[in-house]
C-alpha positions as CSV (number, residue, x, y, z in Angstrom):
1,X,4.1,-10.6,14.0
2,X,4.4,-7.4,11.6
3,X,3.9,-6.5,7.9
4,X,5.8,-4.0,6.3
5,X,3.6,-1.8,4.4
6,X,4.1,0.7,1.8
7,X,0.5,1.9,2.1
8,X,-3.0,1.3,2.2
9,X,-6.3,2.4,0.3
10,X,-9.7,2.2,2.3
11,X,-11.7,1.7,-0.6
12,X,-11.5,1.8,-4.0
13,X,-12.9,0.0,-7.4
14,X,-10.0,-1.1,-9.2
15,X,-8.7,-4.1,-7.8
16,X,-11.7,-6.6,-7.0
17,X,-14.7,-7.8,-9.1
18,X,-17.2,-5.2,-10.7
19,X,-18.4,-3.1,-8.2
20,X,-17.5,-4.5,-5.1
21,X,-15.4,-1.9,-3.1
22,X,-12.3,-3.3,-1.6
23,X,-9.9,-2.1,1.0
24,X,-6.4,-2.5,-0.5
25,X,-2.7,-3.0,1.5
26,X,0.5,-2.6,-0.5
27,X,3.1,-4.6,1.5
28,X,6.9,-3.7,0.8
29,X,9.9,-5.6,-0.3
30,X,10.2,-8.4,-3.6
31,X,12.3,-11.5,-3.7
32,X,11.8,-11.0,-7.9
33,X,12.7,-8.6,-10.7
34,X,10.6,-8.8,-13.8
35,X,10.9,-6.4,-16.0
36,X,9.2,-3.8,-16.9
37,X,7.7,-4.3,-13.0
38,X,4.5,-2.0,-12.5
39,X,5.6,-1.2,-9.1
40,X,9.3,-1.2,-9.0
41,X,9.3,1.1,-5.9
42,X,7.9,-1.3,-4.1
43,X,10.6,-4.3,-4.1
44,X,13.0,-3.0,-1.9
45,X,12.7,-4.9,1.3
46,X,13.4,-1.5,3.2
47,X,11.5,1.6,4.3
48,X,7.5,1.5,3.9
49,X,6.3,1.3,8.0
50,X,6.2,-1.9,10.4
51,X,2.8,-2.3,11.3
52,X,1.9,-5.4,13.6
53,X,-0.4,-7.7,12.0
54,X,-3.3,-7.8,14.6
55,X,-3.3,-3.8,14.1
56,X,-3.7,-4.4,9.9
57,X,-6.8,-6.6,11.0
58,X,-8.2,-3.9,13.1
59,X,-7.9,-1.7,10.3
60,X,-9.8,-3.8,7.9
61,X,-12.3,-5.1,9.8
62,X,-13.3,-1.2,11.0
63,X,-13.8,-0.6,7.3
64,X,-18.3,-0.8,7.2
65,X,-18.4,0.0,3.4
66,X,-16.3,-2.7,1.9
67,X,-16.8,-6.2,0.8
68,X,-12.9,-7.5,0.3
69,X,-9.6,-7.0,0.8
70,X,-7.1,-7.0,-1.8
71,X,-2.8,-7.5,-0.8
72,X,-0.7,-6.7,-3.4
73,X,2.7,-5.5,-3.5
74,X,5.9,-6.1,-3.7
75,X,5.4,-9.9,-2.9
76,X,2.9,-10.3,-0.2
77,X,3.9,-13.9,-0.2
78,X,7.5,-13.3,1.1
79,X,5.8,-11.7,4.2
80,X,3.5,-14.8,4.3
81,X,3.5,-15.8,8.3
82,X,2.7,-12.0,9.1
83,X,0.0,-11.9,6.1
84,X,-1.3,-15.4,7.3
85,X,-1.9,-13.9,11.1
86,X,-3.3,-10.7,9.9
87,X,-5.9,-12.7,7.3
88,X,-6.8,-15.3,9.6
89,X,-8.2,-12.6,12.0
90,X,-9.7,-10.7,9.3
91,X,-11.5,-14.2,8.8
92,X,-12.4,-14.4,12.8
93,X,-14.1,-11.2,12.5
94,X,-15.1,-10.1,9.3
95,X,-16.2,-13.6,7.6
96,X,-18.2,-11.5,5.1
97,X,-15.3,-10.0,3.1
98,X,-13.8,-11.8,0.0
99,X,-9.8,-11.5,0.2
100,X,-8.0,-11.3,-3.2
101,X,-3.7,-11.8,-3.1
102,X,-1.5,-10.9,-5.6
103,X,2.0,-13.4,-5.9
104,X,4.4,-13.7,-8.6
105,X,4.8,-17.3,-6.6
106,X,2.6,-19.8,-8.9
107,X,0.1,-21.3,-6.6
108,X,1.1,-25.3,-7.5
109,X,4.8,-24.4,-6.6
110,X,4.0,-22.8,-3.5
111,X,1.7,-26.0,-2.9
112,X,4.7,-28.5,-3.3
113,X,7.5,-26.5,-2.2
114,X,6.5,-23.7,-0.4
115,X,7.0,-22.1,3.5
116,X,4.1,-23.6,6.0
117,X,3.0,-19.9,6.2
118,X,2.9,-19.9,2.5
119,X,0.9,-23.3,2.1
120,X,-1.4,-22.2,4.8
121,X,-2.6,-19.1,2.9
122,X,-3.8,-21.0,0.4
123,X,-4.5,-25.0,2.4
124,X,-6.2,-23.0,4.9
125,X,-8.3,-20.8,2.8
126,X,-7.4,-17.5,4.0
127,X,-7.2,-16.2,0.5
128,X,-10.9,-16.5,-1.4
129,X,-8.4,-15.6,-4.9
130,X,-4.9,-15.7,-5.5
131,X,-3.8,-13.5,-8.6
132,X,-0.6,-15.2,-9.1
133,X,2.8,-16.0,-11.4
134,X,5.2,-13.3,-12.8
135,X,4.8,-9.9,-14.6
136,X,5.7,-10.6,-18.1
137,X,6.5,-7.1,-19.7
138,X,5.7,-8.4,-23.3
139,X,2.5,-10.2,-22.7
140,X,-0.9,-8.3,-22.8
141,X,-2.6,-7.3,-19.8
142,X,-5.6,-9.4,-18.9
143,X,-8.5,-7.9,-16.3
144,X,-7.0,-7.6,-12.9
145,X,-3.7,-8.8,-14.0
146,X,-0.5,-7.2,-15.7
147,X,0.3,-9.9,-17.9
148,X,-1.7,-12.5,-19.7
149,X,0.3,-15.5,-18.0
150,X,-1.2,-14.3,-14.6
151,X,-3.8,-16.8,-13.7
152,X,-7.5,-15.6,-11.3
153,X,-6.8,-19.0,-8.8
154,X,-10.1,-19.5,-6.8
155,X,-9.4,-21.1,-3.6
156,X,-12.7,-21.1,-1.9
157,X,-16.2,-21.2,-3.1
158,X,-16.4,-17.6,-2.2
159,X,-13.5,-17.2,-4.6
160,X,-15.2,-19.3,-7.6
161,X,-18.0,-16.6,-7.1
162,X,-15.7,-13.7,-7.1
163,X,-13.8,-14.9,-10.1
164,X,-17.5,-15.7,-11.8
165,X,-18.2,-12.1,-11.8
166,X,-14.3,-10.7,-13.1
167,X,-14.5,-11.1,-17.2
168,X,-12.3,-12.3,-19.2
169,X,-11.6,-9.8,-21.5
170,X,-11.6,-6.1,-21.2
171,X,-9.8,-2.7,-20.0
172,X,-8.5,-2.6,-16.4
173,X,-9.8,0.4,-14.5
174,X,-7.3,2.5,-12.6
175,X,-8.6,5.5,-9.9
176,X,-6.0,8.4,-9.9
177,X,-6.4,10.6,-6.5
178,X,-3.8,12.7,-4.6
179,X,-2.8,12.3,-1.2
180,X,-0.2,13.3,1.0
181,X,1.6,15.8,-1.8
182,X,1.7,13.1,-3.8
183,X,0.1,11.4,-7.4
184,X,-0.9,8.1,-6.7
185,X,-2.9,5.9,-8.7
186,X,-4.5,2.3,-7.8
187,X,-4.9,-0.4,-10.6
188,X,-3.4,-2.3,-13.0
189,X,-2.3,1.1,-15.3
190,X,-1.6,0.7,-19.3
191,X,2.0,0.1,-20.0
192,X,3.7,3.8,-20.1
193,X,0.8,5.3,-17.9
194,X,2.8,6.9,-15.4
195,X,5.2,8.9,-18.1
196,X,2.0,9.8,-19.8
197,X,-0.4,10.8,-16.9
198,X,1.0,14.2,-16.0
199,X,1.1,15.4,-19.7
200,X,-2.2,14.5,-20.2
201,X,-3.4,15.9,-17.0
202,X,-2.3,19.3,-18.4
203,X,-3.6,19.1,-21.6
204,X,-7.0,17.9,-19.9
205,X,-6.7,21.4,-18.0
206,X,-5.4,19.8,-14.6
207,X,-2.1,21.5,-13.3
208,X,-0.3,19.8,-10.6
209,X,1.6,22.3,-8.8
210,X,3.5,21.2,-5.5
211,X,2.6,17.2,-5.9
């Protein structure tokens, strides 16, 4: 079974509870279309790389400094029986980490109507939080989510700890880095961030030259 992936983090800050460092795997391709989408590059169901799922395990669970995994996307639920293979081994070996999805899927209609592979990332408890329902561009951001409507869905008891420790009100945090030639930045940004960040780089003194 394979993912296709647009990219992958080792750690960062930005996308778990405080202070817990968390691996993080974009995976490619979006059945939806909000507007205003905070990733629209990633909801083509094309290009990004085809990685097996048993490989994406081996990745994680090589990872010594982090405490979770986060999946995000695109729609990590439309690649649910490669995401369900690759999380169930994650689970095998690396029972420790907490594993936080992203969906614009809402978790009672996946529940009631969804693919086996869908309802067994949830029944099964392979996901400890699921992030889910749609981006609404003209609702507020909430911590960890785009939009207010987005509801923290703990699944396990590991989850209702992870979501004890996420508030409910407050900034997001976003870590800007380079990599590759290119900007990147992980977390939920403020609306407009990406026009704004390479004007403000350069009045903050940073020139990007060749990025």
């Amino acid at each position: 079974m394979q993912l296709r992936v647009a990219h992958c983090v080792e750690i960062c800050s930005a996308l778990g509870p405080p202070g817990w460092p968390m691996a993080a795997v974009w995976l490619k391709g979006c059945h939806g279309d909000c507007r205003g989408c905070l990733a629209p590059e990633l909801r083509s169901s094309t290009g990004g790389k085809l990685v097996s799922a048993a490989e994406v395990a081996r990745w994680v669970c090589g990872l010594p400094r982090i405490l979770g995994l986060v999946g995000s996307g695109g729609e990590p639920f439309d690649q649910a029986e490669g995401l369900a293979e690759c999380l169930a081994l994650v689970r095998r070996q690396r029972p420790d980490l907490g594993i936080i999805v992203y969906t614009g899927y809402e978790v009672d209609a996946v529940l009631r109507n969804g693919t086996e592979a869908q309802v067994r990332l949830i029944a099964d408890g392979l996901v400890d939080v699921v992030i889910d329902g749609p981006f609404v561009e003209e609702l507020p951001p909430a911590p960890l989510r785009g939009s207010s409507n987005q509801c923290l869905v703990a699944v396990t008891p590991k989850g209702e700890g992870m979501c004890s420790l996420i508030p409910a009100q407050g900034p997001n945090r976003v870590e800007v880095a380079v990599r590759d030639g290119k900007l990147f930045w992980v977390g939920i940004p403020p609306r407009g961030f990406g026009d704004r960040l390479p004007s403000e780089l350069r009045e903050s003194g940073v020139i990007l030259r060749g990025v």
